[in-house]
N, C-alpha and C positions, 0 to 999 in steps of 0.2 A: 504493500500500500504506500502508494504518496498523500501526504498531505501539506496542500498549497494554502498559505493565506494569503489573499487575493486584496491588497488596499489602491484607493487612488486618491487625487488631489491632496495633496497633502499641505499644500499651497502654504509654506512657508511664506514670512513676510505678514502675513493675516493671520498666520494659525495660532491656535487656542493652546497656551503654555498649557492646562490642566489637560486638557487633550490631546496633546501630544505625550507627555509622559504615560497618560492612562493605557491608551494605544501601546506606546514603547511594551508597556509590563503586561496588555493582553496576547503582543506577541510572545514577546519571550514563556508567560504561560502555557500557551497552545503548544508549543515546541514544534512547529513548521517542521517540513523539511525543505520546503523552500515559500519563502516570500515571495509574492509579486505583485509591484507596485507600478500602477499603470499609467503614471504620468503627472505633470503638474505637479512637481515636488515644489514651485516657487509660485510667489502671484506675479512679479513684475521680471521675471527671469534675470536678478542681479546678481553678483559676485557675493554679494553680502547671504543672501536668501539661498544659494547656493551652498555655501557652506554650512549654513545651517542643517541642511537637506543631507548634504553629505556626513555631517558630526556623528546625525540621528541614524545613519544609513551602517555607518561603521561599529554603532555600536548593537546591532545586531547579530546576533551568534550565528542563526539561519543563513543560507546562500540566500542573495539576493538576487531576483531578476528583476530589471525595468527597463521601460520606453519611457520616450518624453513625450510633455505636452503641447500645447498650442500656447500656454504661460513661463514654460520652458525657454523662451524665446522672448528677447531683450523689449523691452517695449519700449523705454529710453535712448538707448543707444541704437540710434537708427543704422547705422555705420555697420555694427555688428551682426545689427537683424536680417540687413536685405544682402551681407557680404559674408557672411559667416553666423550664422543664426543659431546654432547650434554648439558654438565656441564653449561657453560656459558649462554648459551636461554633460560636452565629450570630455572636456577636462578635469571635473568635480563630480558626474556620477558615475560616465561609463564610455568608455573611448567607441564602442559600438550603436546607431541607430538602430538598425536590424539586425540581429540575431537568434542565436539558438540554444537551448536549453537541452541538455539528454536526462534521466536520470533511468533505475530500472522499470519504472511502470510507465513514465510519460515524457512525451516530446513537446517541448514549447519551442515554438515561431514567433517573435515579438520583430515590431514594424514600428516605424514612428510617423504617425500621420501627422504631427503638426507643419504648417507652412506659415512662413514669413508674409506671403501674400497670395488673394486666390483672386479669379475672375469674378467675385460676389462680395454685396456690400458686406457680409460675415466674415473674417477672414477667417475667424476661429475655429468654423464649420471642418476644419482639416480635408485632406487628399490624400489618397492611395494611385503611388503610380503605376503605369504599366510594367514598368521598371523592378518592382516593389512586388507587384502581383506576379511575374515571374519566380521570382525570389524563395514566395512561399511556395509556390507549385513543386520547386526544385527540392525543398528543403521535407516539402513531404512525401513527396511522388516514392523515395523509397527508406521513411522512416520505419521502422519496426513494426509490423501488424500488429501485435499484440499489446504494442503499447499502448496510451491513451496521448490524442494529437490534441494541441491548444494551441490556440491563436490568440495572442496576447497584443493588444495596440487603443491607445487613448478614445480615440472617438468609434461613437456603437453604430455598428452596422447596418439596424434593423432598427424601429423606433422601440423600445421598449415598454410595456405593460405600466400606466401610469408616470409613462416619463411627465414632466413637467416644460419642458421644452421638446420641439420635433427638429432632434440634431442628427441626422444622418452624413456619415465619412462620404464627400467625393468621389465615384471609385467605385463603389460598395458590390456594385452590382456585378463586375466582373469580378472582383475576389471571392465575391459569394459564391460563382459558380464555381471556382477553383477548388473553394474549402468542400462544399457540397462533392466533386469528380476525386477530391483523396480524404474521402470521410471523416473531413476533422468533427471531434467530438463537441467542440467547447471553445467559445467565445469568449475573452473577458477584458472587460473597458471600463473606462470612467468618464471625463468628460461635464456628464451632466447634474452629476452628484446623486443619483439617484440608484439605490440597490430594485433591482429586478433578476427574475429568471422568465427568457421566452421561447421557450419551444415547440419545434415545429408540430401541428397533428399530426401532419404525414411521417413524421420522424428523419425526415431527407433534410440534411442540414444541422450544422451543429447547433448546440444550445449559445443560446446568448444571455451572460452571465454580464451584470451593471453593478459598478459599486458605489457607495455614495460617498462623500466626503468624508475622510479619517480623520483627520484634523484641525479643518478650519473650519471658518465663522458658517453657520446653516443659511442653505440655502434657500427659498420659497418653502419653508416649512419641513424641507428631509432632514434626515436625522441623521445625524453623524454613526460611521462603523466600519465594518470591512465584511467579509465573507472568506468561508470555508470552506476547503474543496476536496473532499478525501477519491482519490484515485483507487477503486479494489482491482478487482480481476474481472469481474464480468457485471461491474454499476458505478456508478456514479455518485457520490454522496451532496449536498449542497448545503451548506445553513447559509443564511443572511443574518448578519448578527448587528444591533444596533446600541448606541449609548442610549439608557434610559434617562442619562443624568445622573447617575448612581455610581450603575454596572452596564457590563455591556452582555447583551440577552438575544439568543436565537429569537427572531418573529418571523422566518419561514424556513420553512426546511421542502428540497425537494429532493429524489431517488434518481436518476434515469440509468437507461442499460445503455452498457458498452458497446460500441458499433462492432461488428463481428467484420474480417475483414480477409482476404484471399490474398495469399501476395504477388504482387503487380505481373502481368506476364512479361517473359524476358525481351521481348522485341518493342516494348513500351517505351 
């Protein structure tokens, strides 16, 4: 069994000193076997909010995986944003944008949809490129059948169950079919601040897993937390776990089954 806790926005710079520490000791509690944290560790993406990001990031026992976010990225320093946008994350959280994760039960793909500027008055709305949707194609077309495949990247795919904004990634539509053609399991983004699970009826397509803000100020009324992702052999485990103001408390739990898989014929 793997078990992943799944946090986002972390948004140093705005975040909530008692919420941050609470979080630090609900991690270290859980005993992860890996972290992942899915962007937005800064609000104004500055060198100062940055190292904070990174303090809180080093003093985790757990491996860490992450992508950035669309706050990631300097808002001030224009110079840095539209020339090198990504300067400050690659040097203080993680010298990779997209990468990869193995462990023995699961495979993570992490992407970073944030962009410096888009063709919409939103710039925040992020983009997945063709470039990017390759990428993951490659990285799972022959990952381990029997593992379990996650797609890990800041903005959600698909609108989520009760989002409170309707943010959908750039892009989405072709990565979707890609995740759908090498059966990835599992979705998980931040973004919007909002914790959801949405899966498909048909069961065609992986689950899309939202988390809501771990640390900072609440947004249109969500509640600050992370989520819980236990990897078995043949299911999927999920809590949503939220601050009541107290503790922080399971308020949805859901099961689903592992994709059964064939592996790939050799002339693929």
């Amino acid at each position: 069994m793997t078990k992943i806790l799944h946090a986002s926005d972390l948004h140093f710079g705005k975040a909530n000193a008692l919420m941050v520490e609470s979080f630090f000791h609900e991690i270290e509690r859980q005993k992860p076997d890996l972290v992942v944290l899915s962007g937005d560790f800064t609000q104004v993406g500055s060198v100062a909010e940055f190292k904070q990001a990174a303090e809180f990031i080093s003093r985790i026992t757990a491996p860490v995986f992450t992508v950035p976010g669309n706050h990631d990225i300097s808002r001030f320093d224009l110079m840095q944003r539209f020339f090198d946008p990504m300067k400050n994350y690659r040097e203080l959280i993680s010298p990779l944008q997209d990468t990869v994760y193995e462990d023995d039960s699961a495979f993570l793909v992490g992407i970073n949809t944030a962009r410096p500027v888009l063709p919409h008055w939103n710039w925040a709305n992020g983009m997945v490129s063709q470039d990017q949707i390759q990428f993951v194609y490659n990285q799972f077309r022959y990952a381990a059948v029997e593992k379990a495949r996650i797609l890990v990247c800041h903005h959600p795919l698909l609108t989520l169950t009760g989002a409170p904004i309707d943010t959908i990634v750039w892009g989405s539509t072709d990565l979707l079919q890609v995740l759908e053609h090498n059966t990835v399991d599992v979705v998980l983004t931040g973004h919007i601040h909002h914790a959801a699970v949405l899966a498909h009826e048909d069961k065609k397509g992986p689950v899309m897993i939202g988390a809501s803000s771990a640390t900072s100020t609440r947004l249109r009324g969500q509640s600050n937390g992370y989520n819980l992702i236990r990897v078995e052999q043949e299911r999927i485990e999920i809590d949503l776990i939220h601050w009541s103001g107290s503790v922080h408390e399971v308020f949805e739990s859901l099961t689903i089954p592992r994709v059964t898989r064939l592996p790939p014929p050799e002339d693929e």
